[in-house]
Every structure is written in C-alpha cells, then in structure tokens.
N, C-alpha and C positions, 0 to 999 in steps of 0.2 A: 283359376289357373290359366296363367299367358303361356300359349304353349310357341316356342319361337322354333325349333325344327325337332325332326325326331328321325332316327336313324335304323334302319334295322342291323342288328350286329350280325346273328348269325342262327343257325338253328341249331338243335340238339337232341337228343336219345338217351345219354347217359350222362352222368355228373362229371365224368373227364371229359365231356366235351362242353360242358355249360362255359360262358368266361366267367374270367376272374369274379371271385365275390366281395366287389368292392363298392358297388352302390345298395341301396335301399332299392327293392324291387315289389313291385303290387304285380299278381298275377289274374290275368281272365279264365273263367273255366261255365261249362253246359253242357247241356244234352246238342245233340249236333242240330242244325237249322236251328238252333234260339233265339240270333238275333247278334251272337257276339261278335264279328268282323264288323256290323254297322255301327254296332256301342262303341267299339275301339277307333274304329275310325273317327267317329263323332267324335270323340272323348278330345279325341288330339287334332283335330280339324283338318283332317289330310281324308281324301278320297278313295285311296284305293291303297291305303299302306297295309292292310291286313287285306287277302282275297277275300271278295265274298262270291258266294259258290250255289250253282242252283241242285250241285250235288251233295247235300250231307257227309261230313266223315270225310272232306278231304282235308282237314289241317292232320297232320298224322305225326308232327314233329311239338320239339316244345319250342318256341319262336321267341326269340330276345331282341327289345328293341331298347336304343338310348334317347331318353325324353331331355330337351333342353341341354344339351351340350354334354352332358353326364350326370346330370344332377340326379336320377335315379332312372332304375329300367323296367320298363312295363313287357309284360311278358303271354303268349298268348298261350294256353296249352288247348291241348288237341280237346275236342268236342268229342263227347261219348252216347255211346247207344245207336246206334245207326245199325239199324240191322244189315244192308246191304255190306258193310265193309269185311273184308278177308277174313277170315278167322284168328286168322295168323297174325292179324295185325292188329284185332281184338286183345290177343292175348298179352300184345305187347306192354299194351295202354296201361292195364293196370301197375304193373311194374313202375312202367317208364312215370307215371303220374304220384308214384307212393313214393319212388327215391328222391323226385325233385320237392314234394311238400314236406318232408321231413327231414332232408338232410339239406336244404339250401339256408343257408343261414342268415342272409340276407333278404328274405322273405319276409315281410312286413305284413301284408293283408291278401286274401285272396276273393275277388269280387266274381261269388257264385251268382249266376243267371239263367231264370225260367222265365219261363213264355207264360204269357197270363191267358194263355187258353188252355193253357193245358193245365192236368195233375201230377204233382212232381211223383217221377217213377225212383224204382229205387235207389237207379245209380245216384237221383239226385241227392237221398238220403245219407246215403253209406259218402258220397261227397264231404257233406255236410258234420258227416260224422269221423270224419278223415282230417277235417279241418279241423274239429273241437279237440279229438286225440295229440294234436301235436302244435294247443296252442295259438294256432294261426286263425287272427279276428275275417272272420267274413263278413264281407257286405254282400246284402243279397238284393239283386237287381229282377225286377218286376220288368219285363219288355215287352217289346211288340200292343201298349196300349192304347196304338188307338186302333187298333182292330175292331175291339169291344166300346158299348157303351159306359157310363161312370157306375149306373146300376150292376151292370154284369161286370165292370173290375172288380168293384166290392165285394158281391155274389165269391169270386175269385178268388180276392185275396184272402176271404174267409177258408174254403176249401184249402191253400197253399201251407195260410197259416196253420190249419189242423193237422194237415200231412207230413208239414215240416216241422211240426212242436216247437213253433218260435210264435212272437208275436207279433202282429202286424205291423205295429211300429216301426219293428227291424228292417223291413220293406221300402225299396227305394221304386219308385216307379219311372217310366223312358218309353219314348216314343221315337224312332228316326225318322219318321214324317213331321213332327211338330217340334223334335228336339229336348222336349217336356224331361225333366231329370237329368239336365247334363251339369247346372251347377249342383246339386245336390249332392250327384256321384264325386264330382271333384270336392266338395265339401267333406268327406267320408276319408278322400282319397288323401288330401293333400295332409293332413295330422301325419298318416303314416309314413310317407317319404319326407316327411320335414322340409318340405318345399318352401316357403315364405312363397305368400299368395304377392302375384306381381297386381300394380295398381293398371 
C-alpha cells in the first residue's frame, strides 16, 4: 500500500457524530499500551498522526482518519483495560465501542492487537467474540516482537493461540523497531477496502 496523505477527520462518541458512511473503513482496537498508536502510525508512514502516550487509556474517543484522498478510512478506537482510567469513562467504552462495531456499516475488518508478552485478558476475549457476533473479519496483530526472542514468540504465540481459540496461522506478527509485519498487515488490509495495491 502507497500511502500518499492521510487526514484526521474528526473524533466521535456516538453514531450521530461519526461522518458520513461512505467509505470502506478498517478499524484498530487493544488492550491499552499494546503498541497501537506505533502500528498505525507505521502502517501509514506519518510520525505522530495517532498520539503515542506514556500514559495508558488516554485515547478515550473513537478517531476517524481519511487514508489517500478518500479512498477509505482507518479508524482508531479507544484502548481498554487500564485500570487507572475514571470509572466513568470505563463505563463509557463499552457502549461507546458495541454501537460503532455493530451498527457502522461501512466497517470492513477490525485489526485486533496483543502484546506478545503478555496473556490475552478477557476484554481481549469478549473483543474477539464481539467481532465474530456481528460478522466483522479480524485480523489479529502479534506486537511489540522484538521485545522477546523467536523461541519465547513461539513459546507466545502458543499461549495466545490457546487463550484466544484461534489458530496460530491467524497471527500476524510486528515490530516498530525493525518494522517486521507492516506488508503483511497491509496485505490483510488492503482485500478489505478494495484499494488496488499502488506499484
């Protein structure tokens, strides 16, 4: 994918505030510190278009951006689990994250992402299983690998795979230090917005 500019449109809370639903749109979604503001940024080769934060739990809105002129829009939603954040604004999320995966109709894939140190917790589950209720294909991003070595990814992705009842196959792997999975992820990405890959 030739990414030639990208736009942030606007943020959101509720489906009268999303825009129009007229592009093909891929959405990011994790547990909070995953890793997802550097995947996105990577992804579309811009530095600092999503914040990356040394505080967990601050994306707290749903973030719409227009990739290549319009041709579809990538969308960032809020990061979950962070125990420090509000209560209140705990309570929000669930809501706020079930009206846009189910009633946006312009939703194409949503690329769930876990940390390969870790064990996905529940919310990752009940994510995953959020996703399968309404249809919508996940790709599911392996990050932060080069933390670990290739024995303990493996070690990893076995754990992940078990926890998440999927098969490791389905496993994309990424690195933001070595960039490791960035055609793969766009390889995943671009079938669903119908992008025709630029030479």
């Amino acid at each position: 994918m030739h990414i030639k500019n990208v736009e942030f449109i606007k943020s959101a809370v509720k489906p009268d505030q999303y825009p129009p639903a007229e592009l093909p749109e891929v959405a990011f979604v994790g547990r909070s510190n995953v890793g997802k503001s550097s995947l996105i940024n990577l992804l579309v080769n811009r530095k600092n278009l999503v914040r990356t934060s040394n505080t967990p739990g601050r994306t707290q809105l749903i973030n719409f951006f227009s990739v290549n002129s319009d041709s579809f829009m990538l969308v960032d939603l809020p990061g979950y689990g962070f125990a420090k954040v509000p209560l209140d604004v705990k309570k929000q999320w669930g809501p706020m994250m079930t009206a846009y995966l189910s009633k946006r109709e312009t939703l194409r894939g949503v690329v769930l992402i876990l940390d390969v140190r870790r064990v996905p917790s529940q919310e990752d589950i009940q994510m995953l299983d959020l996703l399968r209720a309404h249809d919508i294909p996940p790709i599911m991003v392996i990050t932060k690998c080069d933390k670990v070595s290739k024995n303990e990814r493996k070690r990893q992705a076995q754990i992940i795979s078990k926890t998440m009842q999927v098969q490791e196959s389905e496993f994309l792997f990424f690195s933001a230090l070595s960039r490791e999975g960035i055609d793969g992820i766009w390889g995943a990405l671009e079938p669903l917005v119908n992008t025709p890959q630029s030479v």
